[in-house]
C-alpha positions as CSV (number, residue, x, y, z in Angstrom):
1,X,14.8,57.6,0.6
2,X,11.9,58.0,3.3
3,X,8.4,57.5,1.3
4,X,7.3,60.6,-1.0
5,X,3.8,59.8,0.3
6,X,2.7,58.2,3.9
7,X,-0.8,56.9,4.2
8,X,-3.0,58.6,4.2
9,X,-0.9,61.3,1.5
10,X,-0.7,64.8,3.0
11,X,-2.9,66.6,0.1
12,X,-5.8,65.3,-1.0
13,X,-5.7,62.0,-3.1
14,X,-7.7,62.9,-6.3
15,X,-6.4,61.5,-9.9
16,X,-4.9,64.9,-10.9
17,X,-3.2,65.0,-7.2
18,X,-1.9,61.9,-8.3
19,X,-0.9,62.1,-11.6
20,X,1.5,64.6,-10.7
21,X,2.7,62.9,-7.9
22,X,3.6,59.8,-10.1
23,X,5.1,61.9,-13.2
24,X,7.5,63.6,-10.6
25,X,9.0,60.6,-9.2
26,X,9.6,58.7,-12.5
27,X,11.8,61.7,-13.4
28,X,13.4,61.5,-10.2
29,X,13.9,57.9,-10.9
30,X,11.9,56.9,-7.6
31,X,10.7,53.9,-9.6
32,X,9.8,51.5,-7.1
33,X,7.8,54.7,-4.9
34,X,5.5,54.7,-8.6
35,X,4.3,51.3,-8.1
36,X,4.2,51.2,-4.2
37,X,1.6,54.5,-5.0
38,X,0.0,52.7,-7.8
39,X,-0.7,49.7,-5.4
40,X,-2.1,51.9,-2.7
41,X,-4.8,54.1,-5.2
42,X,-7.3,52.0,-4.5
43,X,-7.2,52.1,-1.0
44,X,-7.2,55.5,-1.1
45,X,-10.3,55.7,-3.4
46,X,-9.0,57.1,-5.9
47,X,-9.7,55.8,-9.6
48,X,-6.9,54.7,-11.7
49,X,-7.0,56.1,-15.7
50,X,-4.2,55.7,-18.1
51,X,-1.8,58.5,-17.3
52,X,-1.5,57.2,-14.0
53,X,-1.1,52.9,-15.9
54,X,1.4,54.6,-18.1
55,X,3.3,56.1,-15.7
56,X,3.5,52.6,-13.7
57,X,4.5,50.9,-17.2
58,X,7.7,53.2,-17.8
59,X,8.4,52.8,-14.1
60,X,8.3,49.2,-14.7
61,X,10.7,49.0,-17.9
62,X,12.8,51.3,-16.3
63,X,13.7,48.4,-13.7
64,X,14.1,45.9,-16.4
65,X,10.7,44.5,-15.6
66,X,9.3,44.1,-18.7
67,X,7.3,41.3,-17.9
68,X,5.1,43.3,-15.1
69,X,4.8,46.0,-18.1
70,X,2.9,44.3,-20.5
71,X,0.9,43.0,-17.9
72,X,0.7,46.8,-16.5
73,X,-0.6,47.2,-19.7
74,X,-4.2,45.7,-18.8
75,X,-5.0,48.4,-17.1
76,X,-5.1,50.6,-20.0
77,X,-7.6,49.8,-23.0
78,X,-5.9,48.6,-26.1
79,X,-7.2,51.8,-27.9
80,X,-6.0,54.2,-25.4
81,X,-3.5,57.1,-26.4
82,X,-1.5,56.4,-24.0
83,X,-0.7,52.6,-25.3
84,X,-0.3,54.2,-28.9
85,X,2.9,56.2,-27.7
86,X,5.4,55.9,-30.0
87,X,7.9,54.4,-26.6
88,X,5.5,51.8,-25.7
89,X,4.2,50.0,-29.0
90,X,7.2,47.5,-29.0
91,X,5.5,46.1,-25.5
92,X,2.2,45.4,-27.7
93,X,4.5,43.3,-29.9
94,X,5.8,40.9,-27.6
């Protein structure tokens, strides 16, 4: 599959923009195109919050990295929401 988004991405880059972006291609199981974005939000200016962390965590156990996931987890404060969902506390107990 050709790259969901080229650099610089054809709408703006904002963290809503984003978000979206990220939530679509984990349900269309475009799991390494998550993390490739992930990688490039910085470059793009574009803050990363915890949606967008989350979203790069389930990527990651998706591919059986589970490893990379709990260190995904750092980008996301330990009293987030997003780290209290009920399908990630079993990475908080490893």
């Amino acid at each position: 599959m050709d790259k969901f988004w080229k650099n610089p991405p054809p709408i703006p880059a904002v963290a809503a923009s984003v978000t979206h972006v990220l939530k679509a291609l984990f349900h269309a199981d475009q799991h390494d195109e998550v993390i490739r974005i992930f990688k490039l939000m910085p470059k793009w200016g574009v803050q990363r919050e915890s949606v967008h962390a989350a979203t790069l965590v389930d990527s990651l156990c998706r591919l059986g990295r589970l490893k990379d996931a709990y260190t995904g987890l750092s980008y996301m404060g330990p009293l987030d929401p997003a780290v209290r969902d009920e399908s990630r506390k079993h990475l908080l107990k490893q």
